[in-house]
N, C-alpha and C positions, 0 to 999 in steps of 0.2 A: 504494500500500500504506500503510493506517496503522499507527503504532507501537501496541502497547498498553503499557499502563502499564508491567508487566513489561519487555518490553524496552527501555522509555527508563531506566528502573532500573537493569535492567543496564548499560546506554552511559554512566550517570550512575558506575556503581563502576568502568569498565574507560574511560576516555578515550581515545581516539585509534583503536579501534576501531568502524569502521563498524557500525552501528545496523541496518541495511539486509544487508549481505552477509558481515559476520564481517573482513570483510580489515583491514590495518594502514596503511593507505591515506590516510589523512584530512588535508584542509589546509583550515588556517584562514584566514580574511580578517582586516581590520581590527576592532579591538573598540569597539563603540557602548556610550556610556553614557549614561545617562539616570536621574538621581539615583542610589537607592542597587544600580538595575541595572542590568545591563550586557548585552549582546548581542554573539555573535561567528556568522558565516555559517561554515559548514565545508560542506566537499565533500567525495565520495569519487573517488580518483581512478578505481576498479577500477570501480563499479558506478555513478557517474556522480551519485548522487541527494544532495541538498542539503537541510540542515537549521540551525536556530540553537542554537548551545549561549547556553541563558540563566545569566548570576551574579547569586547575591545578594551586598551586602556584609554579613560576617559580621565583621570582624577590622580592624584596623589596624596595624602594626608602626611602631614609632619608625625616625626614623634620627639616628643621631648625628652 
């Protein structure tokens, strides 16, 4: 099944909810980065189907 735009949209405003079956389900792997983005593998655990959540870096926070 591919996503359409729409529902990557969606998964992009509601996190942690499967993309694929609506459940609350979802675990993520280790996060790959590669300059200013970054890649994390997620799975669902309920319907089994595997995708990569991609970031951009947008921000920086100080630490003191």
């Amino acid at each position: 099944m591919q996503l359409s735009d729409e529902q990557k949209q969606d998964y992009c405003n509601h996190p942690g909810l499967c993309p694929y079956c609506g459940e609350f389900v979802t675990l993520g792997e280790f996060v790959d980065v590669f300059g200013i983005k970054a890649k994390q593998e997620i799975s669902c655990a309920s319907c089994k189907k595997r995708w990569y959540d991609v970031y951009v870096l947008g921000d920086i926070e100080e630490i003191d």
